[in-house]
C-alpha positions as CSV (number, residue, x, y, z in Angstrom):
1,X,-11.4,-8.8,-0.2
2,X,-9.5,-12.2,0.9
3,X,-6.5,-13.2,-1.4
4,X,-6.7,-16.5,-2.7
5,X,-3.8,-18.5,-2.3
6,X,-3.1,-20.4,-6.1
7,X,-1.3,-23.6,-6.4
8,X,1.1,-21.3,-8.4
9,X,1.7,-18.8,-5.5
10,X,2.4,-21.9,-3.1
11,X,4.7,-23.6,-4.9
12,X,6.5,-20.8,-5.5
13,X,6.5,-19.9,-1.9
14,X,7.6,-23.3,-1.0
15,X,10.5,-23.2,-3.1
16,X,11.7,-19.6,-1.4
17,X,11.5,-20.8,1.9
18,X,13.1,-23.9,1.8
19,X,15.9,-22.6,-0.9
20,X,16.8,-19.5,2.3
21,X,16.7,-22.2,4.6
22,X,19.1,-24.4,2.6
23,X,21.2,-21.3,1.8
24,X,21.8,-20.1,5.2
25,X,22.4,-23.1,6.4
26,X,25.1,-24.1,4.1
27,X,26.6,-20.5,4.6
28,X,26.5,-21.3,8.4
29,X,28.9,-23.8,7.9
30,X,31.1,-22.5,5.3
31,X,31.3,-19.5,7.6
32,X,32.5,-21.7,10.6
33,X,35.2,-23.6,8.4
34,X,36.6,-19.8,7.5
35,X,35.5,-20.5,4.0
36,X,33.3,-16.9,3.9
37,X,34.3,-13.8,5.6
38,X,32.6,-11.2,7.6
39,X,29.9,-11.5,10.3
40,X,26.9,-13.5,8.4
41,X,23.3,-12.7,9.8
42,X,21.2,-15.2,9.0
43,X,17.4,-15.7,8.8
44,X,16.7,-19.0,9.7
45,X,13.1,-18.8,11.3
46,X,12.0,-15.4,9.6
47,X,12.1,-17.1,6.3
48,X,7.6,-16.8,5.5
49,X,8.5,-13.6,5.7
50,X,10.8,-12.5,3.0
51,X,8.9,-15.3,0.5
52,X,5.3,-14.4,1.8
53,X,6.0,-10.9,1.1
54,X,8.1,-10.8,-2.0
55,X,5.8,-13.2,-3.9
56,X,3.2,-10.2,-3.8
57,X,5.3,-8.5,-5.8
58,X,6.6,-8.3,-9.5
59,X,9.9,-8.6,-10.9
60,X,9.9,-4.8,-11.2
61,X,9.0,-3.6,-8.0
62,X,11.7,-2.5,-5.4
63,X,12.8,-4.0,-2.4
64,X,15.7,-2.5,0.4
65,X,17.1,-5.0,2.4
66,X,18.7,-4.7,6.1
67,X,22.1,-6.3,7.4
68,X,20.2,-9.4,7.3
69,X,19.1,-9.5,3.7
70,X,20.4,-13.2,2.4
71,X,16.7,-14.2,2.3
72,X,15.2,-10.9,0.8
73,X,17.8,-11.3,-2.0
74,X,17.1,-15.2,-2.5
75,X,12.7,-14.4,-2.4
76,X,13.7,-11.0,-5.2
77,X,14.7,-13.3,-7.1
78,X,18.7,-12.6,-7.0
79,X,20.8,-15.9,-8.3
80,X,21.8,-18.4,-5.3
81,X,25.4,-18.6,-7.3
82,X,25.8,-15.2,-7.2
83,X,24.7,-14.6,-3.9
84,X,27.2,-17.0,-2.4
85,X,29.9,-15.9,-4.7
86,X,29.3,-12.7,-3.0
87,X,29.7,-14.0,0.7
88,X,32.9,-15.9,-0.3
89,X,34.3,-12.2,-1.8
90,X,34.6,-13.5,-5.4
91,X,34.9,-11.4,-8.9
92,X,31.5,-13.6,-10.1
93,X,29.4,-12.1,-7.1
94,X,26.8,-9.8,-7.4
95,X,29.0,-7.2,-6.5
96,X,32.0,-8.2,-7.3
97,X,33.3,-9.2,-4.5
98,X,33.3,-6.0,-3.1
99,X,29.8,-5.8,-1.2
100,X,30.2,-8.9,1.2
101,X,27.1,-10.9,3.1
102,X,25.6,-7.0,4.3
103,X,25.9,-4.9,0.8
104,X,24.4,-7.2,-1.5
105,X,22.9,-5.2,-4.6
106,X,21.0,-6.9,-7.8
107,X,19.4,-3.4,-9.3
108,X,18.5,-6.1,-12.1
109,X,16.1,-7.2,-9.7
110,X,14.9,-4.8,-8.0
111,X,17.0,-5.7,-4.7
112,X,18.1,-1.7,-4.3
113,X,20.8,-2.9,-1.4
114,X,21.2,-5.0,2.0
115,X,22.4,-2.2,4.4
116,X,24.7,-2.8,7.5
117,X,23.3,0.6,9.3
118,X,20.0,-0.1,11.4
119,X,17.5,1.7,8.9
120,X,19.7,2.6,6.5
121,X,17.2,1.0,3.3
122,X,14.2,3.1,4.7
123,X,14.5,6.1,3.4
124,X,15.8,4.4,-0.3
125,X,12.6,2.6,-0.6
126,X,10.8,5.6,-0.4
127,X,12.7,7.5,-2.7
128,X,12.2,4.7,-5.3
129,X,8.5,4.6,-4.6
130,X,8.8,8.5,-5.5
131,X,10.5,8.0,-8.3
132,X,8.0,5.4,-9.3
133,X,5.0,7.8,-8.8
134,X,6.8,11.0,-10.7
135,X,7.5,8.1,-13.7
136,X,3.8,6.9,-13.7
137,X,5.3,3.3,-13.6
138,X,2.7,1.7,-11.3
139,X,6.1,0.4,-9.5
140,X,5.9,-0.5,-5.2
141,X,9.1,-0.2,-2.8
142,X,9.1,-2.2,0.1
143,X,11.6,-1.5,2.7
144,X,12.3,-4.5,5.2
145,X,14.0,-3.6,8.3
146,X,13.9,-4.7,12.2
147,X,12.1,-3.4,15.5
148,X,15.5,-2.3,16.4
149,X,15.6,-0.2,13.6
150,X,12.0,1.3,14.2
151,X,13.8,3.5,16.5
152,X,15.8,5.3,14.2
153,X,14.9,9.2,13.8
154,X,15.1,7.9,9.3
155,X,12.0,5.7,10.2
156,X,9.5,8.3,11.2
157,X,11.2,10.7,9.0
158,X,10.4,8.1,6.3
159,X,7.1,7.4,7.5
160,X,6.1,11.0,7.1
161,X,7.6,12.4,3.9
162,X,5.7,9.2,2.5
163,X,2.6,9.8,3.8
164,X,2.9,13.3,2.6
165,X,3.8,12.5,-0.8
166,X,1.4,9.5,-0.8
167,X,4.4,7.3,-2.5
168,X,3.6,3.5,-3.0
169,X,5.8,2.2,-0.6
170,X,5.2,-0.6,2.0
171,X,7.4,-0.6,5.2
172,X,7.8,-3.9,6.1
173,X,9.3,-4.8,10.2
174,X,10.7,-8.0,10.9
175,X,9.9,-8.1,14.4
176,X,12.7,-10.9,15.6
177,X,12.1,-9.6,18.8
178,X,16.0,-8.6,19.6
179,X,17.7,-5.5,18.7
180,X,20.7,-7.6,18.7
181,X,20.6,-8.9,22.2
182,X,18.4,-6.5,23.2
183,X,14.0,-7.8,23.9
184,X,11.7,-5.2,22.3
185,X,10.0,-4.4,26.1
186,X,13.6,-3.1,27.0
187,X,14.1,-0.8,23.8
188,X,10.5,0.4,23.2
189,X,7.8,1.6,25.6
190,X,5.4,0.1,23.2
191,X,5.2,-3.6,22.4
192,X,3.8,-3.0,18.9
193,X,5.7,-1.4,16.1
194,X,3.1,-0.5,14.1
195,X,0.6,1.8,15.9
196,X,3.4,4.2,15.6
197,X,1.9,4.5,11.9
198,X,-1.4,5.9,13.3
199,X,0.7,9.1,13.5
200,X,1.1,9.7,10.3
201,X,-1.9,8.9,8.9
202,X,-0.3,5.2,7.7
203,X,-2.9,2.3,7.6
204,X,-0.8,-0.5,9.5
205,X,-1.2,-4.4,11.1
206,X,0.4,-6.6,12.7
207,X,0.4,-10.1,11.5
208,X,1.9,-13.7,12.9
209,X,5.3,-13.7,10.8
210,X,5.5,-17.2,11.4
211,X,2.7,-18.2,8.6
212,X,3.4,-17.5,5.3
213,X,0.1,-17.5,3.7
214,X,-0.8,-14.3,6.2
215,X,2.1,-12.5,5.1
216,X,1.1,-12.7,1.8
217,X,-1.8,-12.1,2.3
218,X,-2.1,-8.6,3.8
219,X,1.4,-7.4,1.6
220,X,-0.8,-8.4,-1.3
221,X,-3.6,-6.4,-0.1
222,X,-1.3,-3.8,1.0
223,X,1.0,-3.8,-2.7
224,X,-2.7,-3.3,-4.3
225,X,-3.3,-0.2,-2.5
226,X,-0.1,1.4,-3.2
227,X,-0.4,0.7,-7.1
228,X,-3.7,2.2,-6.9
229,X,-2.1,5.4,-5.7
230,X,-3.1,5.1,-2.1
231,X,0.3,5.7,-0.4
232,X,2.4,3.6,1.9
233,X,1.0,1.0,4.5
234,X,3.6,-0.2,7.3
235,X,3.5,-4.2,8.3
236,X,4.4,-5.6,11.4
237,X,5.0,-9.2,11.4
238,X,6.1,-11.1,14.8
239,X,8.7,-13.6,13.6
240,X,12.2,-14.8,15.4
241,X,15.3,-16.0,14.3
242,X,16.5,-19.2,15.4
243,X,20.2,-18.7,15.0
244,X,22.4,-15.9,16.8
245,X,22.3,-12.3,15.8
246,X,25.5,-13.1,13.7
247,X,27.2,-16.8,13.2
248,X,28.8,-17.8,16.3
249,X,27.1,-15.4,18.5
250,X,26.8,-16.3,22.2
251,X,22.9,-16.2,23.4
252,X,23.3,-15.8,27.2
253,X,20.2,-13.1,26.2
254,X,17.5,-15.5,25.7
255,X,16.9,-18.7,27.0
256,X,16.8,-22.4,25.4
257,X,13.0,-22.6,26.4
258,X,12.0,-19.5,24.4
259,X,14.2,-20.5,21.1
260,X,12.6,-24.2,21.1
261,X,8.8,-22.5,21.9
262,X,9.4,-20.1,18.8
263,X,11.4,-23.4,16.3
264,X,7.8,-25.5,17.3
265,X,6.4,-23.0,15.1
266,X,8.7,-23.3,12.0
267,X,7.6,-21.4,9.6
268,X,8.1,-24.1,6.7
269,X,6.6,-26.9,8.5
270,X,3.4,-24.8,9.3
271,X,3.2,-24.1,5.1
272,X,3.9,-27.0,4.3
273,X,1.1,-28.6,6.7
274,X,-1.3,-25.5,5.1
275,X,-1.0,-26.4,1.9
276,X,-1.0,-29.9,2.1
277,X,-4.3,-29.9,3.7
278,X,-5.3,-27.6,1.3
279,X,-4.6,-30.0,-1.5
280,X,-2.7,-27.0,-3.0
281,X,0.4,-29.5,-3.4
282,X,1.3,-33.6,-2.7
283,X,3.8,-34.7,-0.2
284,X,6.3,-35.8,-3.3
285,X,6.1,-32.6,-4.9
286,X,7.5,-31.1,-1.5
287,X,10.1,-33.4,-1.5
288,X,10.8,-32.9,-5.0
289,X,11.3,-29.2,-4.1
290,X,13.3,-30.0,-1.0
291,X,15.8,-31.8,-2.9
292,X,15.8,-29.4,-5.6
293,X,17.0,-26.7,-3.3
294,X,19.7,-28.6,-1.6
295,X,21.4,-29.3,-4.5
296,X,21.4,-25.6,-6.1
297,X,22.7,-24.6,-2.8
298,X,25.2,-27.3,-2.9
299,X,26.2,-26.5,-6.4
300,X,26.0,-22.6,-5.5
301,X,28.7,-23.7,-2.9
302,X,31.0,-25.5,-5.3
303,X,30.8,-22.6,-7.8
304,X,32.1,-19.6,-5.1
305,X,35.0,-22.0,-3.9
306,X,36.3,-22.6,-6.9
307,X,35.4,-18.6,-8.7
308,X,38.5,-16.6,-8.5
309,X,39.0,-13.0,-6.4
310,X,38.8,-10.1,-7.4
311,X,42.1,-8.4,-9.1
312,X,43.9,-5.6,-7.0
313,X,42.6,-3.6,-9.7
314,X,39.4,-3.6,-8.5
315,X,40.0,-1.9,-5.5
316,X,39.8,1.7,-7.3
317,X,38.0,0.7,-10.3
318,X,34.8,1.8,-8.9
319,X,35.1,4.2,-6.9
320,X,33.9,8.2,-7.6
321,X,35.4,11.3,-7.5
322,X,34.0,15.0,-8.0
């Protein structure tokens, strides 16, 4: 049965996208004035994604992240002050300073942790979604993670302990279409991630990640399935990212031709022509939004630069010992 799209769902949409694209953005050029450490990964072009899928779930479901996780965090729901507090390595981030732009971690909601190893979220969505089942909660995981990572032994491990425990869990590949600088024809003798689901038993799809509405559309059909005890689906959606692998990156690996083919179809500026047409919002209320998000970013900004570090302290406050 088709979802239906609601004003409400739009609006909030809207706002995800245009609030990642604003924040990576801004990080972007923090990062290249040596304001934030680290290697930022940004998602600027893959943004329908994290919103489309995120805004078929509820505050209490689960989500794992990948080393590219700023827009998963930002769609989950994780504060934009936070977040870049985080990036900049300051005491008032969401980890304390101590997680940096690829270990973000808001268990408050539901974001279970970015992960700078290729797959390394997989298997911890599943093991939420267990836990979920064996508590009766009615909660879904979704684990969001790249082609690249597809190839990881974790992700058919994954695959197949969730099938066989039927956990609510909904794999979710960000086909980009680089394993770093590496096409998908080169790493993969298939083009398609998600027949490998057929395997397993694993309903699966492949969807344009490009349009937001069709992302939320079949994770909402997929989210309902696993609440109704059905076991895991795994998504494909065909997306790209605009910028580098990491800030500053140099793209010998693909050519200008191919980036400016895959930016016509901006994921923002197709939603926003959707819904527009749909009568689902007005032209001001867009702008409204727009504007909205650039100054929370902006303010986001101003908040990190000024938040202090982390005491020396810190260092071995939190760590374990047996």
């Amino acid at each position: 049965m088709p979802v239906e799209l609601t004003r409400e769902v739009a609006i909030k949409v809207f706002k995800t996208m245009v609030t990642i694209r604003n924040f990576e953005l801004t990080v972007s050029s923090l990062y290249s004035k040596g304001k934030i450490p680290g290697f930022p990964h940004l998602s600027i072009g893959q943004e329908a994604v994290a919103a489309g899928v995120c805004a078929a779930l509820l505050p209490e479901d689960y989500v794992t992240s990948s080393h590219r996780g700023h827009g998963h965090a930002i769609a989950k729901g994780v504060d934009i002050r936070a977040l870049m507090a985080e990036l900049f390595g300051k005491s008032t981030g969401t980890n304390k300073g101590l997680g940096g732009t690829m270990h973000i971690t808001a268990i408050d909601c539901g974001l279970l942790g970015c992960n700078g190893i290729a797959g390394g979220g997989i298997p911890h969505a599943v093991g939420a979604a267990f836990s979920a089942k064996i508590r009766g909660s009615a909660q879904v995981a979704v684990a969001f993670f790249g082609e690249g990572a597809a190839s990881q032994g974790v992700f058919s491990e994954s695959l197949n302990i969730a099938a066989l425990w039927k956990v609510p869990v909904v794999f979710v590949c960000e086909n980009n279409q680089y394993a770093v600088t590496t096409p998908l024809h080169i790493e993969s003798a298939l083009p398609d991630i998600h027949v490998r689901a057929a395997g397993y038993g694993i309903p699966s799809s492949a969807t344009d990640g490009m349009d937001a509405i069709a992302v939320y559309e079949v994770t909402m059909d997929a989210v309902k399935k696993a609440r109704r005890g059905e076991g895991p689906s795994l998504l494909e959606f065909k997306t790209y990212r605009f910028s580098g692998h990491f800030v500053g990156q140099i793209e010998s690996y693909r050519t200008k031709s191919e980036v400016e083919q895959w930016a016509a179809r901006d994921p923002i500026k197709l939603f926003k022509k959707k819904v527009l047409s749909l009568g689902l919002m007005t032209e001001m209320e867009c702008e409204k939004i727009e504007e909205q998000a650039k100054r929370a970013i902006e303010s986001a900004a101003e908040f990190a630069e000024t938040a202090p570090y982390p005491e020396k302290e810190a260092l071995t406050r939190f760590c374990y010992k047996s």
